[in-house]
C-alpha positions in Angstrom: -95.6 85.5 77.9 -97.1 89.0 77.0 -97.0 89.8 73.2 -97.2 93.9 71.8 -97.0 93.8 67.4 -97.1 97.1 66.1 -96.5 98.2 62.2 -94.8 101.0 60.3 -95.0 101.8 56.5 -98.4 100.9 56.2 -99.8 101.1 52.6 -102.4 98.9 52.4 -102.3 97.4 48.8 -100.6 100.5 47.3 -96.8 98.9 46.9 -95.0 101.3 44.8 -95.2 104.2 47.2 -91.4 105.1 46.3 -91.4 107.4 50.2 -92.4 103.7 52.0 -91.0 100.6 50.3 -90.6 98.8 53.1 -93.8 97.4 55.7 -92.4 96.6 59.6 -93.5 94.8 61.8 -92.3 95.2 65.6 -92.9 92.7 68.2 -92.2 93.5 72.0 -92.7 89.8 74.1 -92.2 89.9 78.2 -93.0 87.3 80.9 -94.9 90.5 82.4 -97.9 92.5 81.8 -96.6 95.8 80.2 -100.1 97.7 79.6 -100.6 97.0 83.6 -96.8 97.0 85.2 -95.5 99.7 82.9 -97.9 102.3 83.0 -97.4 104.2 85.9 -93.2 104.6 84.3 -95.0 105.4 80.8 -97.3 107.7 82.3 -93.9 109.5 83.7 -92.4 110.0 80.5 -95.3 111.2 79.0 -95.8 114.2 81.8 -91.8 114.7 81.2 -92.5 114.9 77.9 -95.6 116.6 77.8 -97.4 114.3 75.3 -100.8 112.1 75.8 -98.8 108.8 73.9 -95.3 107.9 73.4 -95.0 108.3 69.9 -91.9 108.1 68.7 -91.9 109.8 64.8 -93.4 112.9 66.6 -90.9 113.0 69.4 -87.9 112.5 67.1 -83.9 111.4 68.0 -83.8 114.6 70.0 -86.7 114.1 72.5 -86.6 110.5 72.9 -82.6 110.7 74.0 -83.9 112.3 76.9 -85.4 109.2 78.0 -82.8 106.9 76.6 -82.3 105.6 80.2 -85.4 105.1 81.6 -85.9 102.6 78.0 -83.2 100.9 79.0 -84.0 100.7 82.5 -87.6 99.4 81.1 -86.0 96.9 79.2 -83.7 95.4 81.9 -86.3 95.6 84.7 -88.9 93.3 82.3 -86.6 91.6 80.6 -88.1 92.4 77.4 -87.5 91.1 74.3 -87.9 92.6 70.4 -88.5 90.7 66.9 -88.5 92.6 63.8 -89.9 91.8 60.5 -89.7 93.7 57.4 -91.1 92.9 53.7 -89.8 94.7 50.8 -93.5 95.5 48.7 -92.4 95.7 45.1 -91.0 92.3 46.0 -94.3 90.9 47.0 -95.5 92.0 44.1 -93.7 89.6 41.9 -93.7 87.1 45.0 -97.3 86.9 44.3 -97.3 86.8 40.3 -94.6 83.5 41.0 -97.0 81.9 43.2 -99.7 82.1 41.4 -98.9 81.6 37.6 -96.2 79.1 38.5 -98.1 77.3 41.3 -97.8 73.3 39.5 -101.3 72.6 41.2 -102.2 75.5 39.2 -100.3 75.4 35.8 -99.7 71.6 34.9 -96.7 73.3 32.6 -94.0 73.5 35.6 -92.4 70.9 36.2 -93.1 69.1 39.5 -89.6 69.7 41.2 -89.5 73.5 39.9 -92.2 74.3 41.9 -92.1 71.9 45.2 -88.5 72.3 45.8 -86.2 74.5 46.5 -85.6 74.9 43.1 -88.5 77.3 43.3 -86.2 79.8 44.6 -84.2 79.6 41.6 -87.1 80.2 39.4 -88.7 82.8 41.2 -85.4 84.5 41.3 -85.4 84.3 37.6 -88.7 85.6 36.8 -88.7 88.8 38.6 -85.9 89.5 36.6 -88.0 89.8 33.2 -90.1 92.3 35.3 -89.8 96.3 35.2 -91.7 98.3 37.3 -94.6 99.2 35.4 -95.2 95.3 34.1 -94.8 94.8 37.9 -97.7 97.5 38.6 -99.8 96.0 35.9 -99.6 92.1 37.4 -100.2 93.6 41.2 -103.5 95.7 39.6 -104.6 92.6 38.3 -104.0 90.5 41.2 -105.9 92.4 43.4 -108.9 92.9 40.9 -112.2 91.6 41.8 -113.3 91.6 38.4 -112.3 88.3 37.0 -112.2 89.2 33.1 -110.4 92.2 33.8 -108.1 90.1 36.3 -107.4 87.6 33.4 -107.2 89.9 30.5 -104.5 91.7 32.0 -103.0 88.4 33.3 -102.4 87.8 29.8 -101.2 90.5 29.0 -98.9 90.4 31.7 -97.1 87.2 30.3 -97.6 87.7 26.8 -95.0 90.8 28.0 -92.7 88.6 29.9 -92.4 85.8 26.9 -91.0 88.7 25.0 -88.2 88.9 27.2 -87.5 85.4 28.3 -84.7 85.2 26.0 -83.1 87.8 28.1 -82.1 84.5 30.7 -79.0 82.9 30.0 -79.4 79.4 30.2 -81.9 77.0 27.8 -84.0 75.1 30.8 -85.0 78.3 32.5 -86.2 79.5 29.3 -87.6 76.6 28.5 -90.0 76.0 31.7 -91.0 79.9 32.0 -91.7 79.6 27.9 -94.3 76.6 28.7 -95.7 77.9 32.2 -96.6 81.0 30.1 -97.8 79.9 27.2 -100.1 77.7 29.6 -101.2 80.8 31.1 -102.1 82.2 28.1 -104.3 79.8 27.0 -105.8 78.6 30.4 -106.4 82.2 32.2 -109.0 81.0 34.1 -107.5 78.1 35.3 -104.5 80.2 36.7 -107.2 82.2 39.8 -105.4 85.0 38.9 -108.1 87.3 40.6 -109.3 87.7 43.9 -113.0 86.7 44.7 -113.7 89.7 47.4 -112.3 92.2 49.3 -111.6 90.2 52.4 -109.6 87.9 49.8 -107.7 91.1 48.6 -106.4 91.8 52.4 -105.3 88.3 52.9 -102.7 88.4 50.0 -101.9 92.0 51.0 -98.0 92.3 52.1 -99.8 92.9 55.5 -101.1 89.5 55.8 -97.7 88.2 54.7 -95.8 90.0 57.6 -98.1 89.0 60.2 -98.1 85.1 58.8 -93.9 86.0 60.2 -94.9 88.0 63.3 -97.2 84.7 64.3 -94.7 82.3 63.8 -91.6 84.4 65.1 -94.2 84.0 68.3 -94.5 80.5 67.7 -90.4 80.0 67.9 -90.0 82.2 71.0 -92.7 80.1 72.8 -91.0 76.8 72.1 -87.4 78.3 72.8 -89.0 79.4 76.1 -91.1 76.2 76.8 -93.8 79.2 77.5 -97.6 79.6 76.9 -98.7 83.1 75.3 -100.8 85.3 78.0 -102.1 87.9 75.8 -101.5 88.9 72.3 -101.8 93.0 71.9 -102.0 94.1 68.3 -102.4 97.3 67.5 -105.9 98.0 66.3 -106.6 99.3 62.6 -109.8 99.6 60.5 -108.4 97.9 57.5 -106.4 95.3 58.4 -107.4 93.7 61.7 -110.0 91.3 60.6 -107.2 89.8 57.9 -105.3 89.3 61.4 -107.9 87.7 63.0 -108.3 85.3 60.3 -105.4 84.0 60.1 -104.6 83.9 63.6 -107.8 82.2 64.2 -106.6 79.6 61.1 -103.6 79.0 63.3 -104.9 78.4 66.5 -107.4 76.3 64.7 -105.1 73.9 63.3 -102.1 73.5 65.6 -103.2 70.3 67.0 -101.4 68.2 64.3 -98.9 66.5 65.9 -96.2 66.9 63.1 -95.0 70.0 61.2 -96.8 69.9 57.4 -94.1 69.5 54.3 -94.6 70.5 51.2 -91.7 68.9 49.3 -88.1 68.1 49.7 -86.0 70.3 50.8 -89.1 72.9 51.3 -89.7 74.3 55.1 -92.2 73.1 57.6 -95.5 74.7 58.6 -94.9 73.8 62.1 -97.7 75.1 64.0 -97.8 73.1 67.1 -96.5 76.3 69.3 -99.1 79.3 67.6 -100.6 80.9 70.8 -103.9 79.6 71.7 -105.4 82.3 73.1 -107.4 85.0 70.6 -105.5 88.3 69.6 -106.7 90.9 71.3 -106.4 94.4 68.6 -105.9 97.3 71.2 -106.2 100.9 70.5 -102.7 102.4 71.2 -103.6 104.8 73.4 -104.8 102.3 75.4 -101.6 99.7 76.1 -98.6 101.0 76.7 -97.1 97.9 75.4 -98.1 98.9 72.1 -96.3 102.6 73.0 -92.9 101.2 73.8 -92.7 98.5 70.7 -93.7 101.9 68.6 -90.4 103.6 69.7 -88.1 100.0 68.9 -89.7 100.0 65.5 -88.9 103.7 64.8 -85.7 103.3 65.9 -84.4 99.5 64.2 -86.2 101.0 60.8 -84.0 103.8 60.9 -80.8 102.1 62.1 -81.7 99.3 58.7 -82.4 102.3 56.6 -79.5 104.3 56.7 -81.3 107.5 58.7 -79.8 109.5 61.0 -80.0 108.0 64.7 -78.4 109.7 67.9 -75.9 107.4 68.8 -77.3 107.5 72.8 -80.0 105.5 71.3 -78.0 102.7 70.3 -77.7 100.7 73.7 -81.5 99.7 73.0 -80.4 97.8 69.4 -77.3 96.7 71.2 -79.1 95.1 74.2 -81.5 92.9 71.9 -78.7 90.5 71.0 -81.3 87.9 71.6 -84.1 89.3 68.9 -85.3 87.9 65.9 -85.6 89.4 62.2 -87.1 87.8 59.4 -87.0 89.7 55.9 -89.7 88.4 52.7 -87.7 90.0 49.8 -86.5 88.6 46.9 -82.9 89.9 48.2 -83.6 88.0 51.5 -84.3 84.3 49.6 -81.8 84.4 47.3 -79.1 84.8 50.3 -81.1 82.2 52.1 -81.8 79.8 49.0 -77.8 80.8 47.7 -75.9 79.1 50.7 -78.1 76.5 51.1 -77.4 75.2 47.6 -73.7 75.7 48.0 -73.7 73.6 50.9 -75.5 70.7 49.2 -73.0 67.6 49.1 -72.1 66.4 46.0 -74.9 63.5 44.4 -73.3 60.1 43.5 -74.0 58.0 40.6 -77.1 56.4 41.9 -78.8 59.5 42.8 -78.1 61.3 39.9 -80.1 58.6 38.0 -82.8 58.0 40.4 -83.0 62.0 39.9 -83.0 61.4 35.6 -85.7 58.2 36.2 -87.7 61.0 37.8 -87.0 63.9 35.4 -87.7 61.8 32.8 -91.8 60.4 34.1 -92.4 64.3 35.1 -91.2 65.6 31.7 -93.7 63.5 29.6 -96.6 64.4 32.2 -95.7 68.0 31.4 -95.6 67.9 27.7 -98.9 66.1 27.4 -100.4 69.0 29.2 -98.8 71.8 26.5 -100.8 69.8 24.0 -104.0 70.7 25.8 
C-alpha cells in the first residue's frame, strides 16, 4: 500500500486564529504508486488547466468541475482510498490543560479512576466548561512556554481563575475533585510540568502532532483491514513541522514489536501498534508527487462539504464514492458523543459490583486526602 498525508489549516501553535479553527489532515492510500502511475494523467490536467501543480484552493469549484471526471476516473482506475482527520484547536487547548493538571501520575489529588477511566471524559468535559476564551489563551501561552517560572506562574494563575468558578458545576463530586486537583496545583506548580523543556517539545504537543498520532494509526487500521504492508509513506514536506513527524513515526515503528496492544485502564482504549508501517516516512515536496496533488484536492473539497461552504454539486460523486473512508475528529464535541453512548450502553452493576466498586472508592479516597495534607 502507497500512503499520500497532506494538511490544511495550518497554524502552527497559534490556535485561536478565528478564520482557521479547524487543522485537516487528508490521507490518500492505493495498492499503486501514484507519484509514478499517475503522473503522466496529472501532467494532463495540469496542461488543461494551465497550472504547474494541482492546487485545489487556487483552482476553485469552477475549474476543478472541469475535471470532475477524470478524478473520478483516477479514483476507480486505482482504487483509491481517502481518510480524513480534523482537530478542533481551541479544543486542544483545554485538551492539553486536562492532561496535564489532571494527569493522577502528575497531581496525586485526582482520584485514581477519574483519571484512568473513562470517567476522564466526564471530567474533561467538565473542566472546559469553567474556561472562556481568554483563560483558554492564557493556559495554551503557558503551556507552550519554555520559561518554566513564567510557565508556572501563569499556571497558577490559570487555576486560581478556574476555582473561582467551580461552583458554576452542578453536582458536589465534580466540584469536589476539580476543587482538590487545583488546589494541588497551586501549591505543587512544579510538580504539575506545566512547561515545555524546548522547542522540539513545543511541536510535539502542537495540535499538529496530535493529528498525525490519528493519520498514523488510521494507517495502522487500514493495513490490518487489508492484511497489507505499507510501500511508501509520502508526507508533504514542511519546515516546521516535519521533524515532529518523524519523531513520532520513528517512536512507532520503534515500538510495534510488542505483541499485545498497551492499556491504560479499564474501560480506556488500546495503543495497538503492532500494524504502524515499518518503513521511514518519506516528507516530499508537493510539487514533486502527484500523490500529494490529488489528496490536496479531497481535502479542499471534504473541508468544505464539513464546513458548510459552497461546493458545486458535480463535485460530489468524489465524497459519495469514498463510502469506505475513515474520519476521526479530537474535539471536545467529538468525545463527548463518543464517551455519551458508551456510558448509556453500560449494563446495569449488581450488588456485588457496586461494593467491590465502594471497597475501592473507599482505599483511593484516603490515599487522596493524605496527599491534600502535603
Amino acid at each position: 500500500m502507497y500512503f499520500y498525508i497532506d494538511e490544511s489549516g495550518q497554524t502552527g501553535l497559534e490556535l485561536f486564529d478565528d478564520n482557521q479553527p479547524f487543522l485537516y489532515y487528508g490521507v490518500l492510500s492505493s495498492e499503486f504508486n501514484l507519484d509514478e502511475l499517475s503522473l503522466p494523467h496529472v501532467e494532463k490536467l495540469r496542461n488543461n488547466l494551465g497550472v504547474e501543480r494541482l492546487h485545489a484552493a487556487e483552482l476553485g469549484n469552477g475549474r476543478l468541475v472541469t475535471i470532475v471526471d477524470d478524478l473520478v476516473a483516477l479514483k476507480e482506475k486505482y482504487n483509491l482510498s481517502f481518510d480524513f482527520y480534523r482537530i478542533t484547536k481551541k479544543d486542544h487547548a483545554a485538551l492539553c490543560f486536562f492532561d496535564q493538571v489532571f494527569d493522577q501520575g502528575n497531581n496525586p489529588a485526582v482520584p485514581w479512576n477519574a483519571y484512568w477511566t473513562p470517567l476522564r471524559y466526564v471530567l474533561v468535559s467538565k473542566v472546559s466548561l469553567l474556561f472562556d476564551e481568554v483563560l483558554l489563551k492564557k493556559s495554551w501561552k503557558a503551556r507552550i512556554a519554555i520559561n518554566k517560572n513564567f510557565a508556572e506562574k501563569e499556571l497558577v494563575e490559570v487555576c486560581q481563575k478556574l476555582l473561582s468558578r467551580v461552583h458554576r458545576l452542578p453536582d458536589e463530586r465534580s466540584i469536589e475533585i476539580i476543587t482538590d486537583a487545583l488546589n494541588w496545583a497551586i501549591k505543587n506548580p512544579s510538580k504539575i510540568y506545566y512547561h515545555a523543556s524546548s522547542k522540539d517539545e513545543r511541536l510535539q504537543i502542537s495540535p499538529n502532532l496530535i493529528g498525525f498520532q490519528s493519520v498514523m494509526h488510521g494507517i495502522a487500521t487500514r493495513l490490518e483491514n487489508t492484511k497489507s504492508e505499507a510501500t511508501k509513506v509520502v508526507v508533504d514536506r514542511q519546515a516546521e513541522f516535519n521533524k515532529a513527524q518523524e519523531w513520532i513515526s520513528d517512536l512507532y515503528r520503534n515500538t510495534k514489536k510488542l505483541d499485545e496492544p498497551a492499556g491504560f485502564g479499564p474501560g480506556m482504549p488500546a495503543m495497538d501498534l503492532r500494524h504502524i508501517p515499518s518503513v521511514r516516512i518519506e516528507c516530499t515536496p508537493g510539487t514533486e508527487s502527484a500523490g500529494l496533488e490529488i489528496v490536496d484536492i479531497y481535502i479542499w473539497i471534504f473541508k468544505r462539504q464539513m464546513e458548510g461552504k459552497p461546493l458545486a454539486t458535480e463535485l460530489y460523486p468524489l465524497i459519495r464514492g469514498q463510502a469506505n473512508g475513515m474520519f476521526n475528529e479530537v474535539s471536545l464535541q467529538a468525545l463527548e458523543e463518543r464517551w455519551g453512548k458508551w456510558f448509556k450502553e453500560l449494563p446495569e452493576p449488581t450488588p456485588e459490583q457496586i461494593g467491590k466498586g465502594k471497597d475501592l472508592l473507599r482505599i483511593d479516597e484516603q490515599r487522596r486526602k493524605k496527599a491534600l495534607l502535603i
